[in-house]
TORKOL-4160 file (C-alpha; in steps of 0.2 Angstrom, whole numbers, padded with zeros to 4 digits, m for minus):
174
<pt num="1" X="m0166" Y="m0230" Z="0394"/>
<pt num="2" X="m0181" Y="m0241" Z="0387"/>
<pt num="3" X="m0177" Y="m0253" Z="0372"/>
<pt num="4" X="m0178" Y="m0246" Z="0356"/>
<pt num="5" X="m0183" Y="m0252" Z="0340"/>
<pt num="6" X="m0169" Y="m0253" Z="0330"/>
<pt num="7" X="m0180" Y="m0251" Z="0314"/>
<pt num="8" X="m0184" Y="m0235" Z="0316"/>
<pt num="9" X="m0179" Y="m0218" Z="0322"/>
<pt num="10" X="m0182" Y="m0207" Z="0337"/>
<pt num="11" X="m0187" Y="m0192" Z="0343"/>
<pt num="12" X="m0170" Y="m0184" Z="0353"/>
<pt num="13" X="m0176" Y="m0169" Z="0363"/>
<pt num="14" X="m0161" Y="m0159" Z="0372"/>
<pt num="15" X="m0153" Y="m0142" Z="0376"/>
<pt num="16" X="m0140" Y="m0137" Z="0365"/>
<pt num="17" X="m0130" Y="m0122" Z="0371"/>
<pt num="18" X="m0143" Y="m0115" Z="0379"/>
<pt num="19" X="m0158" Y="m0116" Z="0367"/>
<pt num="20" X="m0171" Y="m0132" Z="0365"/>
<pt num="21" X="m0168" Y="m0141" Z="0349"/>
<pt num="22" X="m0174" Y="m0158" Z="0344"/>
<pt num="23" X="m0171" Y="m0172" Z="0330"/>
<pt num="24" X="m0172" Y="m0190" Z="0323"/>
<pt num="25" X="m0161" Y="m0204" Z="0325"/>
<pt num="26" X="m0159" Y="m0222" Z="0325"/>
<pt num="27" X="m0155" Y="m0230" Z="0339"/>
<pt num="28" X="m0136" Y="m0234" Z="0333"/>
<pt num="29" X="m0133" Y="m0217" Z="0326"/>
<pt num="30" X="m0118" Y="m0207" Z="0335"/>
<pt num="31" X="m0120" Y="m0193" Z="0344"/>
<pt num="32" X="m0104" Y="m0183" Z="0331"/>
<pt num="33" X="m0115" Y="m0187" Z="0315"/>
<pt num="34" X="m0133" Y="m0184" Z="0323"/>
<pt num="35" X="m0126" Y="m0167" Z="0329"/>
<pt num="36" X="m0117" Y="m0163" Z="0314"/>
<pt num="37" X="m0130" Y="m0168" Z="0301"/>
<pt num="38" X="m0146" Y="m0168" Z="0310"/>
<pt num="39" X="m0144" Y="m0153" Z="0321"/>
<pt num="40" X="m0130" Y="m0144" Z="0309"/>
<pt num="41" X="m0118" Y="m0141" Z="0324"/>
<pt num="42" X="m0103" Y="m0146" Z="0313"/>
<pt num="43" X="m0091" Y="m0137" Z="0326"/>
<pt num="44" X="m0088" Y="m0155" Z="0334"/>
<pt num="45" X="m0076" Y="m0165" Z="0324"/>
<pt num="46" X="m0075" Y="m0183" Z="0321"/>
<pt num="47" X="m0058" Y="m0186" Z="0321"/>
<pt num="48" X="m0052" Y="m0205" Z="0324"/>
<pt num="49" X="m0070" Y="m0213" Z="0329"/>
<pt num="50" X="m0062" Y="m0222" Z="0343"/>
<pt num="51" X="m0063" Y="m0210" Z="0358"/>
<pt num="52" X="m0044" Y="m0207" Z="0358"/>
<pt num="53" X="m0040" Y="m0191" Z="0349"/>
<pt num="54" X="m0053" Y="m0181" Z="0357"/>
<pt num="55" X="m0059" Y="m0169" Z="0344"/>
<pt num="56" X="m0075" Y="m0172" Z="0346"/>
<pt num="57" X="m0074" Y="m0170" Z="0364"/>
<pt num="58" X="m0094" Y="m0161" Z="0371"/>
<pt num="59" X="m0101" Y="m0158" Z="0387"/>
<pt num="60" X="m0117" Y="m0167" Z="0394"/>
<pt num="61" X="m0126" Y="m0162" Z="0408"/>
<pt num="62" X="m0108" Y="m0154" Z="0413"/>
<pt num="63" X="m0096" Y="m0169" Z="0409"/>
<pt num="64" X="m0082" Y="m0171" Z="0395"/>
<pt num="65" X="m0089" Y="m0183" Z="0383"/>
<pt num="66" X="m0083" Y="m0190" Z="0367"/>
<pt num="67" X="m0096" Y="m0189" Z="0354"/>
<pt num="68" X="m0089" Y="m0202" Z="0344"/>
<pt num="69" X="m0093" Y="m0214" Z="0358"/>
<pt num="70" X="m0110" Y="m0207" Z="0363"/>
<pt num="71" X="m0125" Y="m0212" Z="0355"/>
<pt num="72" X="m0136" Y="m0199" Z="0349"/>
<pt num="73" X="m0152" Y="m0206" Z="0359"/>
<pt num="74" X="m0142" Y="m0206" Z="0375"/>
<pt num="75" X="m0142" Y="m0188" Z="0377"/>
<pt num="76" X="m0163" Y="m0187" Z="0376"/>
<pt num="77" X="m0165" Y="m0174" Z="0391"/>
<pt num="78" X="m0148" Y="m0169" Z="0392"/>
<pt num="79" X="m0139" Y="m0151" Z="0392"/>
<pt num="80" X="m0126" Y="m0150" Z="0380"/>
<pt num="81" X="m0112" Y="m0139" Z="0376"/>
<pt num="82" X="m0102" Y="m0139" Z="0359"/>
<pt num="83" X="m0090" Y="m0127" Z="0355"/>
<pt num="84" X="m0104" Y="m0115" Z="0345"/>
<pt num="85" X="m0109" Y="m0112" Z="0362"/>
<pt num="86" X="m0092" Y="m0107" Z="0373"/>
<pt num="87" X="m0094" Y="m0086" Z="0364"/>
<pt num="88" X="m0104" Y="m0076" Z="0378"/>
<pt num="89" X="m0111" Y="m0067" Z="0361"/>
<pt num="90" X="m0110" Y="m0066" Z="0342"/>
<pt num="91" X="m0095" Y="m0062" Z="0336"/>
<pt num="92" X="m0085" Y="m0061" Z="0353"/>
<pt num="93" X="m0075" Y="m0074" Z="0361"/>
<pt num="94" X="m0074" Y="m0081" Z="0377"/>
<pt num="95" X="m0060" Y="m0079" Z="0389"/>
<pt num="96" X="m0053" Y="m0096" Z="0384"/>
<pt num="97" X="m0055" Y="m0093" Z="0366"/>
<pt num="98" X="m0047" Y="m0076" Z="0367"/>
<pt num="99" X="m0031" Y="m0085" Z="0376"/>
<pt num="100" X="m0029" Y="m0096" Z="0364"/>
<pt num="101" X="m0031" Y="m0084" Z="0350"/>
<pt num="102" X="m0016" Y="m0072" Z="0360"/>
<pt num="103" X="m0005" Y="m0088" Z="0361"/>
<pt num="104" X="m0007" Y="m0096" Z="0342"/>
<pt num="105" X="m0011" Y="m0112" Z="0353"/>
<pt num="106" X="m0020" Y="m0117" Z="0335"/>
<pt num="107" X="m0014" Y="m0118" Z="0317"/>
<pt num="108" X="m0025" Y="m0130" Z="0308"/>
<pt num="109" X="m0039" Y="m0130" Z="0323"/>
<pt num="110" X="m0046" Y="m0148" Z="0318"/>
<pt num="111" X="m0044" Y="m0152" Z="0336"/>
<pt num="112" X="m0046" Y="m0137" Z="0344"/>
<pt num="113" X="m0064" Y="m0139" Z="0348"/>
<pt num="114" X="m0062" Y="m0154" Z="0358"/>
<pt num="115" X="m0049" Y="m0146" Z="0368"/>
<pt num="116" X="m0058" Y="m0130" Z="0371"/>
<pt num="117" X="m0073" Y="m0141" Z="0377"/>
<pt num="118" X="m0061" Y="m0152" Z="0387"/>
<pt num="119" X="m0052" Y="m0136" Z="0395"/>
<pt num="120" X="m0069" Y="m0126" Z="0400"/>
<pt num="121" X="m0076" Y="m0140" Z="0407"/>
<pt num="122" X="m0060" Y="m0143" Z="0416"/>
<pt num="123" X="m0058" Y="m0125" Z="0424"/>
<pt num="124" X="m0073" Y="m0122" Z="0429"/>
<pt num="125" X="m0072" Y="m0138" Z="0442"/>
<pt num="126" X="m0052" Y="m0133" Z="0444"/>
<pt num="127" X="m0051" Y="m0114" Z="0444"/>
<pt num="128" X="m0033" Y="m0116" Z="0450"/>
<pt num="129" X="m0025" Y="m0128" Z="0438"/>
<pt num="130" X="m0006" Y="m0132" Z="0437"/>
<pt num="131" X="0003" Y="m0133" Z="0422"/>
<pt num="132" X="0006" Y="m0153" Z="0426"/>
<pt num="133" X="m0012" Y="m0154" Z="0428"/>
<pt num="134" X="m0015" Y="m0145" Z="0412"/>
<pt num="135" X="m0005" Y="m0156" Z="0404"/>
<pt num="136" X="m0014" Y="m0170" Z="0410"/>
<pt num="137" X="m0030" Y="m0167" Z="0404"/>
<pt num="138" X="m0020" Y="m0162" Z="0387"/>
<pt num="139" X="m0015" Y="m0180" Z="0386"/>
<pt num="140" X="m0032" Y="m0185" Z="0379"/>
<pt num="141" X="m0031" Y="m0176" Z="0366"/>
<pt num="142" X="m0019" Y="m0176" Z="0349"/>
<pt num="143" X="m0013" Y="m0164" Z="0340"/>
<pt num="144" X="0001" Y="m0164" Z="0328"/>
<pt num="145" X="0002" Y="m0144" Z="0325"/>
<pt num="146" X="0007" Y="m0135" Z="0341"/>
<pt num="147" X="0017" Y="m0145" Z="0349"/>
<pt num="148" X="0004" Y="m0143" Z="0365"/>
<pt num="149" X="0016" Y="m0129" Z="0372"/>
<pt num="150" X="0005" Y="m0113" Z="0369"/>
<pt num="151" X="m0012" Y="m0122" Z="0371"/>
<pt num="152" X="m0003" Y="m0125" Z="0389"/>
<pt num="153" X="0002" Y="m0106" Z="0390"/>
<pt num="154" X="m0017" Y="m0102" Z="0384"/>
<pt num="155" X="m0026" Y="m0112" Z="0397"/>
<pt num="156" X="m0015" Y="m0104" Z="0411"/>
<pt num="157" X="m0017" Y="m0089" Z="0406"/>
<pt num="158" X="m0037" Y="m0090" Z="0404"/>
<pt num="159" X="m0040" Y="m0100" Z="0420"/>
<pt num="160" X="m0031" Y="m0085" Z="0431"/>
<pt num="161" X="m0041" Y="m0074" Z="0421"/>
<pt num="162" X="m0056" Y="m0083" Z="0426"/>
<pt num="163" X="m0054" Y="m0090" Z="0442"/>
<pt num="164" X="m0059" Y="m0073" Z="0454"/>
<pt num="165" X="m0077" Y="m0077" Z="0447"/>
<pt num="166" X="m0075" Y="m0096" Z="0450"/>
<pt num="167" X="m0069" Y="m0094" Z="0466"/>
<pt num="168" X="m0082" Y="m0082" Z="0470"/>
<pt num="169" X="m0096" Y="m0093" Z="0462"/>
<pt num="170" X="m0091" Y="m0105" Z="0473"/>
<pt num="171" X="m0091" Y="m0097" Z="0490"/>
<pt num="172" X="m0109" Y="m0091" Z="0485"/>
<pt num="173" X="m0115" Y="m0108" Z="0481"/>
<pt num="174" X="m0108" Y="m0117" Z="0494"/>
């Protein structure tokens, strides 16, 4: 990354669930607030803004990243995924979201994006998660609500729901 001038802002060019989008920021701004106020993707939260509770938890280029610890300049180039972008279309859910909806793994939902985020980018490299691993991945992430119990049962249940496609994506791209 080239040194920036810390006096002004930049131009941040990116994919953003799919679509090209582009903003301004100054070189110290967040990657949580230049999303949320520059961009208006406000499904990312900004929980503790220490990296520890997860909520605002994205994908770049594939890869769980806190937003809260990312700054917005890094990303020029980059595919991103939030949360707005895990529906396959308007008004439907995706597999993960319909599990978690069947399994009330959410009550307040303040740190469900984060762990939606987390979970999708998780299956889709581990299409054949335990529940220990599950629970693994769960452990950077808080939530006082559930109790962790359902979103566990919901992430099972969506990863054997997807994991004949994974498995097959694989074979076919191998």
């Amino acid at each position: 990354m080239s040194r920036l001038n810390a006096g002004r802002r930049h131009r941040v060019a990116f994919t953003l669930n799919g679509q090209s989008v582009e903003g301004e920021a100054e070189p110290r701004m967040l990657l949580t607030d230049f999303l949320r106020h520059q961009i208006g993707a406000t499904g990312t939260h900004v929980g503790c803004e220490h990296g520890v509770c997860g909520a605002c938890t994205v994908s770049v280029d594939g890869m769980m990243t806190r937003a809260c610890l990312t700054l917005a300049v890094q990303i020029e180039g980059c595919e991103l995924r939030t949360v707005e972008g895990l529906a396959p279309a308007p008004g439907r859910l995706s597999v993960l979201q319909a599990a978690f909806r069947r399994h009330h793994a959410l009550q307040c939902g303040f740190c469900t994006a984060g762990i939606l985020m987390s979970l999708d980018v998780f299956l889709r490299t581990n299409p054949e998660p335990t529940e220990a691993q599950i629970r693994d991945l769960l452990s950077g992430h808080l939530c006082r609500c559930t109790g962790y119990t359902p979103i566990v049962r919901a992430a099972l249940e969506a990863a054997a729901e997807l994991a004949p496609t994974l498995l097959e994506d694989r074979t076919h791209h191998v």
